[in-house]
N, C-alpha and C positions, 0 to 999 in steps of 0.2 A: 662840212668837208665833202668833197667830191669822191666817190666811187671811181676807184682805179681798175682798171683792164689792162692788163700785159699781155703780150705772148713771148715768153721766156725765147734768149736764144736757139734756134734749131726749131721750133714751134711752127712756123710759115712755112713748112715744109710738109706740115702735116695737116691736110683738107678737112677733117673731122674738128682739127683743135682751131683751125682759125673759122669755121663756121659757126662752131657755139662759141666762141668767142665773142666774133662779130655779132651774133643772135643777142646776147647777155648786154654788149656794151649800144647797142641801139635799144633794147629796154629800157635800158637804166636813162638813156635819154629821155626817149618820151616817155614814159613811167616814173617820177620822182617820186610814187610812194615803191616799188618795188628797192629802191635804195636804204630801205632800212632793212630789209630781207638781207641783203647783201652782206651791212656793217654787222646786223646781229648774230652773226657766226664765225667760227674758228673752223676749219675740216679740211682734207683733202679728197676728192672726189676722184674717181678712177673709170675711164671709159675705156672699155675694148670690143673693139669690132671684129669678132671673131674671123668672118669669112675673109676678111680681106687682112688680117692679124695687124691692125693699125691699131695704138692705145693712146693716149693722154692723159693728164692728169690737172686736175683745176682745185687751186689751193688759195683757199680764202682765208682771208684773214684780217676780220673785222674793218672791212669797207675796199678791200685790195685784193682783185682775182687776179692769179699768174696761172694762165697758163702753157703748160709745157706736154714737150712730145714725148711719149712713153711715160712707165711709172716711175715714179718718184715717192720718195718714202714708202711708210704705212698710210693706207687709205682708211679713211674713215665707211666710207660705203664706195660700192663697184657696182659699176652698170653693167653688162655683159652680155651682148645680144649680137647681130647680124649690123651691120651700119645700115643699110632700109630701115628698121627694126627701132634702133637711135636715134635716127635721123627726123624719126613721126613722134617723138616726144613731145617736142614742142609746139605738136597741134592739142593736144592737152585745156581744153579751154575751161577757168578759172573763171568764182564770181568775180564779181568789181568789188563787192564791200568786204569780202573773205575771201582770205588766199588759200581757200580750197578749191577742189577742182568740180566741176558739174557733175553732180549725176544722172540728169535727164528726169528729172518730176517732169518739166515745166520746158526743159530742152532735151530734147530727147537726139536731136542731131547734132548737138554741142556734146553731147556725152558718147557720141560713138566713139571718139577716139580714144575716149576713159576705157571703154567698154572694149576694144581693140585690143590695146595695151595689156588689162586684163587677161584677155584671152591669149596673150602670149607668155605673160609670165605662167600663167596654168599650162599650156604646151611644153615650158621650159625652153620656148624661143628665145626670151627675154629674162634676166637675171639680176636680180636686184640683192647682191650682198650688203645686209647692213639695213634692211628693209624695215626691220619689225624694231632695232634694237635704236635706232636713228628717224624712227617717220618721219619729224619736222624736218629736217635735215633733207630730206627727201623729197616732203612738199614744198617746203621752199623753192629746193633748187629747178623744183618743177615748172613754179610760177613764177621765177624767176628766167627761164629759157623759152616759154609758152608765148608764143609770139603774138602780136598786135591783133587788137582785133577777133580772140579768140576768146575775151573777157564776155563775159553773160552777168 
């Protein structure tokens, strides 16, 4: 079965929700193993971009992301940052053989953006509700948005 991407009605109005939209469903192209990341979860995921007060919400459900503008439901975890902030998630670069993300032994400029991110959520730039009690959930959706090319 093929991996679904929506943008729920009213969605295409909002530049954050059709960006990682678009991001997710050109992965899922040329990435056919990130497609099982995809099926293997149930969640709703909650992005808000503080400074500019734009949110979305991305609701999977075992091979089928919709998403929509603003929140919806209860979220399973919240992203909550600056859109700058959100928008560099997806530089994030992941191995090839494990869907974890680099720490820099061996790439140490493949891990700056680790190491970035990091330093934002210790700032309280960056907010990740749902962080500790959800990881997978978390990495997943990480290696899942982590754009081409950013694999080591």
């Amino acid at each position: 079965m093929q991996p679904i991407v929506d943008l729920a009605p009213g969605a295409e109005d909002n530049l954050l929700a059709v960006r990682l939209g678009e991001l997710i469903r050109d992965n899922l192209a040329r990435h056919p193993k990130r497609r099982a990341g995809l099926r293997a979860f149930r969640a709703s995921v909650l992005v808000v971009a503080q400074d500019t007060g734009v949110s979305m919400t991305m609701r999977f459900d075992h091979g089928r992301l919709t998403v929509h503008d603003g929140a919806i439901g209860i979220p399973t975890v919240t992203f909550c940052g600056d859109e700058a902030v959100l928008l560099r998630l997806p530089q994030i670069a992941f191995h090839r053989r494990v869907a974890l993300p680099v720490l820099g032994v061996r790439h140490p400029h493949a891990a700056a953006p680790l190491r970035e991110v990091m330093v934002q959520i210790a700032r309280g730039d960056l907010k990740i509700y749902g962080l500790l009690t959800h990881l997978g959930l978390v990495l997943a959706l990480l290696h899942l948005v982590s754009r081409p090319g950013a694999d080591r």
